[in-house]
Structures are given as structure tokens and as C-alpha cells.
C-alpha positions in Angstrom: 24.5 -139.2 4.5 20.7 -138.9 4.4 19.2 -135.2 4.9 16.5 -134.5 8.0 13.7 -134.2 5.3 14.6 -137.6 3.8 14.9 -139.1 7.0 11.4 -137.7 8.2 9.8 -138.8 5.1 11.1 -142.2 5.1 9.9 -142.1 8.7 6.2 -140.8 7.6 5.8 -143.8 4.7 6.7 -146.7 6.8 3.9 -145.3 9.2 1.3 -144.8 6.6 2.7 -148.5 5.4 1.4 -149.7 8.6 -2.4 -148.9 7.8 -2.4 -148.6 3.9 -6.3 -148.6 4.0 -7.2 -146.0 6.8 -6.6 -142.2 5.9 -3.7 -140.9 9.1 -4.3 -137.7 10.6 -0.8 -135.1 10.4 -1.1 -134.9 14.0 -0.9 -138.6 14.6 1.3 -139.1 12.1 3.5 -136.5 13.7 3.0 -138.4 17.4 3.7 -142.1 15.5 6.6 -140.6 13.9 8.5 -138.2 16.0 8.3 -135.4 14.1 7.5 -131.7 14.8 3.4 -131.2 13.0 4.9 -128.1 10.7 7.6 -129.8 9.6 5.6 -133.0 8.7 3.0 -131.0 6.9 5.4 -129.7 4.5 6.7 -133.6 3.7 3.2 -134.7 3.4 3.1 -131.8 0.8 5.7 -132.5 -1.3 5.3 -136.3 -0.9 1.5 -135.8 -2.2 2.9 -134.1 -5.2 5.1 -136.9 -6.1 2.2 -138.7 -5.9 3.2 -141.2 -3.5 0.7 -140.6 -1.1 -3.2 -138.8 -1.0 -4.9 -137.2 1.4 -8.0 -135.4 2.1 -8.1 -132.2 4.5 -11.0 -131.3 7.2 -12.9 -134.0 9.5 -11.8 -137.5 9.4 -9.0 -136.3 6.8 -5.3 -137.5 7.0 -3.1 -139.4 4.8 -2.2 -142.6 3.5 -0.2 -144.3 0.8 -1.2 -144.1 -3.0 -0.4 -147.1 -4.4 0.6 -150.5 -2.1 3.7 -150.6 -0.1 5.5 -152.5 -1.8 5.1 -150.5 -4.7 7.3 -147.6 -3.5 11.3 -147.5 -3.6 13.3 -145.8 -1.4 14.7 -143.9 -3.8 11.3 -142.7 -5.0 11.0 -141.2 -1.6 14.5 -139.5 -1.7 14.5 -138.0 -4.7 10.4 -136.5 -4.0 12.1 -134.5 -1.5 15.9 -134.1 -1.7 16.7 -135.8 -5.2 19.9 -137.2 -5.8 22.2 -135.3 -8.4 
């Protein structure tokens, strides 16, 4: 059984995986994905400090992946936010 912060992360990548080149606001990445802005911000966080994704903050800021799609497990994602013991 997945946690909620591993589901909402896996939901945030395959977003961003949809338009690796443009940089995603949190608030439309929060509407794509169905996922409350707070809590997405923290996931961006801690996905940004796994280095799987990169952003830039203020005016035409967002998010997107860091390295191509297909260069990213699952189990990269998991264990950035709820690793497996």
C-alpha cells in the first residue's frame, strides 16, 4: 500500500512528464493533479531536493522535470518521499 504523499508525487511527475520543456506553475499543477496547493508545495520541495525535478519561484516560475522522463523510476520517486525500509 502506497502512502498519500507517494501517491500525490507520482501524480505531480507524470504531469510535469506531460510538458518536460515548459516550467508548471504549483497552482496548475495542483488543478492538473487534484491535489490541495499546500500539500503539493511541500512534494515539490522534497521532490526538488532529490533532484528529480527544478524549479524557479516568482513570475513565470513553476516546475518541471530535471532530467527526461524516461530517466526517472518509480522507485526514485518513492523512496524521495516515503523511502522504503
Amino acid at each position: 500500500m502506497i502512502s498519500q504523499t507517494v501517491e500525490y508525487s507520482l501524480r505531480a511527475m507524470a504531469s510535469l512528464a506531460y510538458s518536460p520543456d515548459i516550467l508548471v506553475p504549483t497552482p496548475e499543477l495542483a488543478e492538473m493533479t487534484h491535489v490541495p496547493v499546500n500539500y503539493l508545495a511541500k512534494v515539490l520541495q522534497t521532490l526538488g531536493k532529490a533532484d528529480l525535478i527544478t524549479g524557479r519561484r516568482g513570475v513565470g516560475g513553476g516546475y518541471k522535470l530535471a532530467r527526461a522522463a524516461e530517466d526517472i523510476t518509480l522507485l526514485e520517486v518513492i523512496n524521495a518521499v516515503n523511502p522504503i525500509e
